[in-house]
C-alpha positions in Angstrom: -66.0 -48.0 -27.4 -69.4 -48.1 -29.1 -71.1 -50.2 -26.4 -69.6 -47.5 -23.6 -71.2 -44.4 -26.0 -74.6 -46.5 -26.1 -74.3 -46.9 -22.2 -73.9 -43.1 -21.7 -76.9 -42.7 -24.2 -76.3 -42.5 -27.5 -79.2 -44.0 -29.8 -77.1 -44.6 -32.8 -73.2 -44.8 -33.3 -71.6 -44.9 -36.3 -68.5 -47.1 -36.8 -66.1 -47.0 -39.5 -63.2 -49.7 -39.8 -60.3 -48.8 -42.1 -56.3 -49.0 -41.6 -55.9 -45.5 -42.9 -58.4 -43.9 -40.0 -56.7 -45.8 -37.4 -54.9 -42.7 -36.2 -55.9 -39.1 -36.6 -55.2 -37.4 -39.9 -57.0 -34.1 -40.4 -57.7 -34.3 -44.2 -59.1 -38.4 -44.2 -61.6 -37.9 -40.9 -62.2 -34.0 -42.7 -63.4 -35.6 -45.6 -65.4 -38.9 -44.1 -66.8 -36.6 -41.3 -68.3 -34.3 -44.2 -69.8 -37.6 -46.3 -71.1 -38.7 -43.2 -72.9 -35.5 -42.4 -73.9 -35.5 -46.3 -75.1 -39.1 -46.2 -77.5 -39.0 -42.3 -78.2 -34.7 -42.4 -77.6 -34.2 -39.0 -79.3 -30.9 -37.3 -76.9 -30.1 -34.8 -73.0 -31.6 -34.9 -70.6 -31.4 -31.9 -67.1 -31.6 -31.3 -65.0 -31.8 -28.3 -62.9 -28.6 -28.1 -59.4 -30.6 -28.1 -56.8 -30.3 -29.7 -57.9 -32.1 -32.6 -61.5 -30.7 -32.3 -60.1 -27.1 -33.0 -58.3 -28.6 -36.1 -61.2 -30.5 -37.2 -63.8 -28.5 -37.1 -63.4 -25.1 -39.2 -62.4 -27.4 -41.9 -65.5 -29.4 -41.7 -67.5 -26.0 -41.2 -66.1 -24.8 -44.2 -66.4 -27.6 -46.8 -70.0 -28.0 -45.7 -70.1 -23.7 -45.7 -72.2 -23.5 -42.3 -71.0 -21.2 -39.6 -69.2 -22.7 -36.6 -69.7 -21.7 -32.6 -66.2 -22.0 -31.1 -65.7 -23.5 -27.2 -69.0 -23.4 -26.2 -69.5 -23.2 -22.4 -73.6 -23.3 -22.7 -76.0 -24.7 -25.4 -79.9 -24.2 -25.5 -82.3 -25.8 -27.9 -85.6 -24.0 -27.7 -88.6 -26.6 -27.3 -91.2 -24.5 -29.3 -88.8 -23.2 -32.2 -85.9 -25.6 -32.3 -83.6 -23.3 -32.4 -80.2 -24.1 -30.8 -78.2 -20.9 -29.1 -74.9 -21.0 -27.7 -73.0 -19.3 -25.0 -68.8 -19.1 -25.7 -66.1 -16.4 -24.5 -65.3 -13.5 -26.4 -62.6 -10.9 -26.6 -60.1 -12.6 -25.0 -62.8 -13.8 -22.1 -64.0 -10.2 -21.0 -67.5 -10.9 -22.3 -69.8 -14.2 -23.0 -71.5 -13.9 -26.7 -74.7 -15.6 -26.9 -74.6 -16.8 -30.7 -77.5 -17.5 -33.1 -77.2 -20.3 -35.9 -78.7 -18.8 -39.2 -81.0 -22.1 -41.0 -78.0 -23.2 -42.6 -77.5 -27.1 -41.5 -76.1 -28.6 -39.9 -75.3 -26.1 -36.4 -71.7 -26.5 -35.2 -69.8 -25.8 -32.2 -67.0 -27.1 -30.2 -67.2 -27.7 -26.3 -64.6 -26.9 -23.9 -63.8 -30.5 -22.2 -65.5 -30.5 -18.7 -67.9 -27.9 -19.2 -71.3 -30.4 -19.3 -71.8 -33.2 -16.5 -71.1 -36.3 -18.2 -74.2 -38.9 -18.7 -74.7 -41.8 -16.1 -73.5 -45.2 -17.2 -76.5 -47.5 -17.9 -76.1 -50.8 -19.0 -79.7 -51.6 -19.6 -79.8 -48.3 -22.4 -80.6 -50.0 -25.9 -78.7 -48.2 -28.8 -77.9 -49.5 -32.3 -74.3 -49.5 -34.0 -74.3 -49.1 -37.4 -71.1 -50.7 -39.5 -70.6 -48.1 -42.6 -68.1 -48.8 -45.3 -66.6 -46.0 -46.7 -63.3 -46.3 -49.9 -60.5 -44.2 -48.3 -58.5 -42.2 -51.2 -54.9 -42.0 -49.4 -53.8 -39.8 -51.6 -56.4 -37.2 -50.0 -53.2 -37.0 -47.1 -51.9 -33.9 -47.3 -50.2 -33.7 -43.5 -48.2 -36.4 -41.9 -46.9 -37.0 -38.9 -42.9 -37.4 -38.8 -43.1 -38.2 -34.8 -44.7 -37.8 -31.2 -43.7 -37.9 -28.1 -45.8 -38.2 -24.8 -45.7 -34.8 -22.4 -45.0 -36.0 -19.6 -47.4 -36.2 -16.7 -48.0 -34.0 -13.8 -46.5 -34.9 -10.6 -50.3 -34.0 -9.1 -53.7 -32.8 -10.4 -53.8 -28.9 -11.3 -56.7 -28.5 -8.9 -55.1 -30.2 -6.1 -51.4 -28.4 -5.9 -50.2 -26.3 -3.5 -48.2 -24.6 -5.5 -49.1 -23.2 -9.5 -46.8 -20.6 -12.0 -49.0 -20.0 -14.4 -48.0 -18.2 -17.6 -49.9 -16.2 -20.6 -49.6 -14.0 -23.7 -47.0 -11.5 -21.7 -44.8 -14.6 -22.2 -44.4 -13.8 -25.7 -43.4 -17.0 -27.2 -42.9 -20.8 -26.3 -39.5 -20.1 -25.5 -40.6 -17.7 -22.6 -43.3 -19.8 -21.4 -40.2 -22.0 -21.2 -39.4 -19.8 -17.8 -42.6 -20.3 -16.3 -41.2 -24.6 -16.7 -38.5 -23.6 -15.2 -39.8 -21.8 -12.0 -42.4 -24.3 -11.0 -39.7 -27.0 -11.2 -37.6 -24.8 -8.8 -40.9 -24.2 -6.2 -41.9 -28.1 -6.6 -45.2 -26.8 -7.9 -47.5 -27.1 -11.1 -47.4 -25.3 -14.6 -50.6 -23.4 -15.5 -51.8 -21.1 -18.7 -54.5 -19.2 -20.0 -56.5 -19.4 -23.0 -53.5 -17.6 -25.1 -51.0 -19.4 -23.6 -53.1 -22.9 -24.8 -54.0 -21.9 -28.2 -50.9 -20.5 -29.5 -49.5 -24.2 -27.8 -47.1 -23.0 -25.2 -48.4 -25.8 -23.3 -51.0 -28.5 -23.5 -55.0 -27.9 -22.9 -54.7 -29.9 -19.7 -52.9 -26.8 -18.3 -55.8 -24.0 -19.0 -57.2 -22.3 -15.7 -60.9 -20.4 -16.0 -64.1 -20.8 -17.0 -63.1 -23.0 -19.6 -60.7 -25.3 -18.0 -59.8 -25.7 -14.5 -60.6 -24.2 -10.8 -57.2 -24.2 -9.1 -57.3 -23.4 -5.2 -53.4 -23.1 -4.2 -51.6 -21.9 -1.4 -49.5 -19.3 -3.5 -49.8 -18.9 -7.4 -47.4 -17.0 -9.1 -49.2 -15.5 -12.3 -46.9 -14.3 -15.1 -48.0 -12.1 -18.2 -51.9 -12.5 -17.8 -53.5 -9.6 -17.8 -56.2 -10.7 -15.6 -59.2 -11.6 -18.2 -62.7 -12.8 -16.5 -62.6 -16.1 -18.1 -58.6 -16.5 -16.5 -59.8 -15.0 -13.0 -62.9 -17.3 -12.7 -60.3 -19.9 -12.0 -58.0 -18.8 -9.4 -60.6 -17.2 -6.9 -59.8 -19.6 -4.4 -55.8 -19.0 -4.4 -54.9 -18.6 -1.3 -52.2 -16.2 -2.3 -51.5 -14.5 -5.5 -48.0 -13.1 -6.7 -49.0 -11.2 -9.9 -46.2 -10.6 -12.7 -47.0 -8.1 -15.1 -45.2 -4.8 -17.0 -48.4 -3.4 -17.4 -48.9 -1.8 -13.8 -52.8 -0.7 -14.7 -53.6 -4.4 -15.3 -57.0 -6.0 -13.8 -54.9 -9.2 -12.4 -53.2 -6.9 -9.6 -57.0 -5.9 -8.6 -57.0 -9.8 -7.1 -53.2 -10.0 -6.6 
């Protein structure tokens, strides 16, 4: 894994080897992450906005007490001042904030997955991979996992169905997302969500339609309890035909509908 990072250009990787990092547990890669930033003082430190990244990171901002840019969909480092900005949806995707780090270091953010063009593969990029050795405290666990299970796959890509029900936070609860399941199975089509729907873990992140996720472009969607958000509709423009469902009969989704 740390020749492929080196290949897409990193300079320097840092590898850790221990049993007890082996698998994700928020509290042990919380507390190595912060020694690590302690021990090389990074500037600017990234995180994928997954699952994990949304877990990880307000911990790590807050141990190290530096503010923390949430799913970036733009970052700008000024050449002359340094100074990194970022771009990242607010109130509930209606507006894009352009936030300002204060000199606090190091600058973090989390990016929404797919939002920058990934580096080209280059075999012939020279990087260095650094072995650090760190003593693990298990009793630092605080969360463990009982059990997973594997969601299981899509019968075709989100971007390529013919057919999408997508649900948000009109669906109330995971239990009423549960219908929007239940409809797509019935039409043979795909299961999609906005931001809400995602964050409150109705449904996984591979599901999220908009600005931050995917660009759907299906013969008929079937929108349930979305209310019709910018960052939502930047996603389904090129629906062929939209059934909006919605008890608010004012909302900005039946403007597209």
């Amino acid at each position: 894994i740390a020749k492929e990072y080196i290949a897409h250009g990193a300079h320097r990787v840092l590898k850790i080897d221990h049993p007890l990092l082996a698998n994700y547990q928020v509290d042990l890669f919380t507390s190595t992450i912060c020694d690590l930033i302690h021990e090389h003082g990074p500037d600017i430190f990234l995180l994928g906005g997954s699952d994990f990244g949304r877990e990880l990171a307000p911990r790590v901002a807050k141990r190290l007490k530096v503010g923390l840019c949430a799913d970036c969909i733009e970052l700008e480092l000024d050449p002359e001042t340094g100074k990194l900005t970022a771009s990242s949806p607010a109130f509930g995707g209606s507006v894009v904030a352009r936030i300002a780090w204060s000199e606090s270091r190091p600058w973090m953010a989390t990016i929404s997955p797919g939002i920058f063009k990934e580096q080209g593969h280059n075999e012939s990029f020279r990087g260095e991979v650094v072995k650090v050795e760190k003593n693990i405290d298990e009793a630092q666990i605080r969360v463990r996992t009982v059990s997973s299970f594997r969601e299981p796959k899509q019968a075709r890509p989100l971007e390529d169905a013919n057919v999408v029900i997508a649900g948000g936070r009109g669906m109330k609860d995971v239990n009423g997302f549960h219908y929007v399941r239940e409809l797509a199975m019935m039409l043979g089509g795909e299961v999609g969500a906005t931001r809400p729907a995602v964050d409150e873990h109705w449904t996984s992140h591979g599901n999220l339609i908009g600005q931050t996720g995917k660009s759907i472009k299906p013969r008929l969607l079937i929108t349930c309890g979305t209310s019709g958000a910018i960052q939502y509709t930047a996603g389904i423009k090129e629906a062929e035909t939209i059934v909006a469902v919605n008890r608010d009969p004012h909302a900005f989704i039946f403007q597209i509908a």
